[in-house]
N, C-alpha and C positions, 0 to 999 in steps of 0.2 A: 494474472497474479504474478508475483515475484518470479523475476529472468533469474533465474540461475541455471549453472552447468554439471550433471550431474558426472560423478564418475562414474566407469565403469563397475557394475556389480559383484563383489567377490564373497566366497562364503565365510563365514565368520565361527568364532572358536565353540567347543563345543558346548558350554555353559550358555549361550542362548541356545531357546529354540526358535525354531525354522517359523517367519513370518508366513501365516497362509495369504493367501492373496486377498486386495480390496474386492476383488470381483465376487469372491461369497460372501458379502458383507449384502445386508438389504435388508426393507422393513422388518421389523422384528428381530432382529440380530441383535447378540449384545455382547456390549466390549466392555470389561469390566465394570461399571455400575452405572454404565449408558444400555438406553436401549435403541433401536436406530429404529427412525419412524420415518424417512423416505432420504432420496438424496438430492442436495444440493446444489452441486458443482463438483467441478477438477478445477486444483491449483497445479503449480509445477512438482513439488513433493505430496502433495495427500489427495484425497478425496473428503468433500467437506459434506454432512450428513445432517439435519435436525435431528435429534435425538431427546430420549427423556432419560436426566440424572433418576434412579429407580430411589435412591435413599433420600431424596429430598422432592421428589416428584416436580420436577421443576425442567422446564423447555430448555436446549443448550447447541451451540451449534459443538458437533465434533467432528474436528478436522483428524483421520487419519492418515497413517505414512503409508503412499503407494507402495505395491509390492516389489517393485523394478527396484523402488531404492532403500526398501529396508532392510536390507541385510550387507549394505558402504554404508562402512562406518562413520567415513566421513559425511555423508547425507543424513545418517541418526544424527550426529555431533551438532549441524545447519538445524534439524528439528527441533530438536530439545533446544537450543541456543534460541531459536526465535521466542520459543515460549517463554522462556526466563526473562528476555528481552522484553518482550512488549507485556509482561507481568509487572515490569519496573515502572512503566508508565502510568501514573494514577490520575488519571484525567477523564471528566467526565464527555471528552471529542474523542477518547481512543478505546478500540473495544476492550475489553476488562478479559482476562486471562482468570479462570475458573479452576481449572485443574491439569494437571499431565503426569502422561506415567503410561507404562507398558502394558499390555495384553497378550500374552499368546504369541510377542516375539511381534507384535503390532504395537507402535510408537502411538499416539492419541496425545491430543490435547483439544481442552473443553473449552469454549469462550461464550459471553449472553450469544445469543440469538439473538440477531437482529434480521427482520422479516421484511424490512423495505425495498431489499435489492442492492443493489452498486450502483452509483452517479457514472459507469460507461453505458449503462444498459436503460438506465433512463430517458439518458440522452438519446440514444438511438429508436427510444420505442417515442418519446413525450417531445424531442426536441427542445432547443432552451428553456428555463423556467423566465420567467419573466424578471427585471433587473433586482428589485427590492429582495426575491429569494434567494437569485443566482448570485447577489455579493453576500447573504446573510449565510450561505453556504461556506462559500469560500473563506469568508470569517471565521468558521466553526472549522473547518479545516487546518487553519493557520494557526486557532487555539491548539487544537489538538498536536502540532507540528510542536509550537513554542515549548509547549509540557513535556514534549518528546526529548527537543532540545537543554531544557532545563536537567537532565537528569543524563546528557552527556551523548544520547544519542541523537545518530544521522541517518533518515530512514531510507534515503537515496532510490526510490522508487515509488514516489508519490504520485499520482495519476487517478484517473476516475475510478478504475477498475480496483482501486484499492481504498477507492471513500464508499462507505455503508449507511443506509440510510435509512431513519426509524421513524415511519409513518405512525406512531401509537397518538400522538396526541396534534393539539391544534395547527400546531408548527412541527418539521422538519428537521428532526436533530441529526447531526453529523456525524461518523465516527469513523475515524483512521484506522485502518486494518493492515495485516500483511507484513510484519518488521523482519521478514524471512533473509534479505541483506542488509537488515542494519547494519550502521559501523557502531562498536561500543569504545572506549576508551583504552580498553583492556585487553582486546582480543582482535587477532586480526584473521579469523577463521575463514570471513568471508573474501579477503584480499588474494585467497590462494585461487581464487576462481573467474580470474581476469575483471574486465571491465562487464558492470554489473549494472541491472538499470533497463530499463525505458529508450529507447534511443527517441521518442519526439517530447521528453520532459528530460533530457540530460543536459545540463549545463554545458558552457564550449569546454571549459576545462577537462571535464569529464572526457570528452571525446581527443584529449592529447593525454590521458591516463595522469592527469593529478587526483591525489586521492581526495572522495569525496567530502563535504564540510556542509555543515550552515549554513551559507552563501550557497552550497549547492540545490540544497534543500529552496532554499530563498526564490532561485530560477526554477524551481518545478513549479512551485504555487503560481508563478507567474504565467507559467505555461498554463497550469490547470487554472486560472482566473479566463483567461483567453479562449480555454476549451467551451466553459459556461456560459459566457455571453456570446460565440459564437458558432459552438458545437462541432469542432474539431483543432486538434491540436493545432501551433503553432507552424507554419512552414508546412504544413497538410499538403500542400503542389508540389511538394519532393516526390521526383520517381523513383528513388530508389537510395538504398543507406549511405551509401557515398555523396547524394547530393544533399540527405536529410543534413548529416553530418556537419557536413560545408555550410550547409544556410544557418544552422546552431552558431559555429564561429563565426559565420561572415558575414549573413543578409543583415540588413534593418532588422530593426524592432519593430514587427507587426505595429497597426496602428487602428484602432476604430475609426470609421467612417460617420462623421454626423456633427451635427452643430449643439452647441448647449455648453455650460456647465460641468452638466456630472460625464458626459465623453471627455473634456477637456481633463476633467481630474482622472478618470479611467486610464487614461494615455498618459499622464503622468505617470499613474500606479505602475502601468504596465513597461514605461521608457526603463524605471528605475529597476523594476524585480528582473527585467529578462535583457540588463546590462551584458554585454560580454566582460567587461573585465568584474571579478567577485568584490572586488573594494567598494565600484560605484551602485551595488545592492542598496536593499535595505540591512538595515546593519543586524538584523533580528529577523524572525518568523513572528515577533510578537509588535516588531515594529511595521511588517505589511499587513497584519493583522488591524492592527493600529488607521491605517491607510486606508485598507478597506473599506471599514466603518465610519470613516470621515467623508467614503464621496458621495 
């Protein structure tokens, strides 16, 4: 889930009360007009729960704020900001933000449920999907991205572990998760928290601290286009961050192996999204989305 840096925890004024811990939180617990029916996962800030909304009786996933960092205010401030964040997003590739708001001195916010799993854990249980899904994926990804981008945001930590996956009907729908270091236009809340990110989906730029963009976003899809057809990131024979690093600014551009067509158009897709300099990109999220769906 989202790299971030927390600060350290300090106590807060006396008009909140004291967050109890996520650890007594479990089936049947409820956090204001959630009920919690098992859990999840762990992100870097919450603990994410299925739960049942009790006044609409309706399935939900609810992410709450760990107790280490609900009571920095700066890490409320990152919480609440995600949710507003990816609430702005009205795209049918990005999860849908349902509600948020406080509990008991406990941060929550509500999103659909989605029961598929994450596209990192896929991959490691199922291995590659076969070509026609793994670029119909990526495509649905890149929408979801574009949407993101239309409305000013840069989610600068796109990776598998942050695409979700909704097995309910015949095909495989996608949805973008986690805007927990978005950049917005407006705020630069998350800039106070150094370099932010993925280091095997970070642009070279990214790794000499230019702030992130579009174009940055552009080279993640590309790394994640790479991951799916080949089932692990880009430069994966890096031992160690130093030399990840270095192969981001300085190797080649990974290349499929194999004769045909649709490799020849792949390796284009792929020359162009995970350029080192951000101008020789695709000039859009909606223009490698575009590319995608052509090979």
């Amino acid at each position: 889930m989202s790299s971030t840096r927390a600060s350290s925890s300090r106590a807060t004024g006396p008009s909140r009360p004291a967050a109890r811990g996520v650890s007594s939180l479990g089936p049947g617990s409820v956090v204001g007009d959630f009920r919690i029916e098992r859990t999840l996962g762990y992100g870097g800030m919450g603990v994410v729960h299925e739960a049942t909304q009790l006044s609409l009786d309706r399935p939900v996933a609810l992410k709450v704020m760990s107790g280490r960092h609900a009571v920095d205010p700066v890490m409320r401030a990152r919480f609440a900001r995600e949710a507003r964040v990816q609430a702005s997003v009205q795209s049918p590739y990005v999860v849908q933000v349902l509600a948020h708001g406080e509990h008991e001195g406990l941060l929550w916010t509500a999103t659909q449920l989605i029961a598929g799993g994450d596209l990192a854990a896929v991959l490691r249980a199922d291995g590659t999907p076969p070509l026609a899904v793994a670029l119909d994926l990526v495509r649905q990804v890149a929408a979801g991205v574009a949407d993101a981008h239309a409305v000013g945001l840069v989610h600068r930590d796109i990776k598998p572990a942050n695409i979700l996956l909704d097995r309910t009907g015949g095909r495989i729908r996608v949805l973008v998760a986690d805007f927990g270091i978005a950049r917005t236009p407006d705020s630069d809340l998350t800039e106070t928290a150094g370099m932010l990110g993925t280091a095997s989906y970070m642009a070279p730029e990214l790794h000499h601290g230019v702030e992130a963009s579009a174009a940055s976003d552009v080279y993640a899809l590309g790394c994640l286009l790479w991951a799916v057809l080949v089932g692990e990131a880009p430069y994966a024979w890096s031992t160690g961050d130093y030399q990840l690093m270095t192969a981001h600014i300085a190797a080649p551009v990974p290349v499929l192996v194999g004769n045909g067509r649709e490799v020849d158009r792949l390796n284009a897709v792929l020359a162009r999204a995970l350029a080192k300099d951000p101008v020789a990109r695709f000039a859009s999220a909606a223009d490698f989305r575009d590319a995608v769906a052509a090979v």
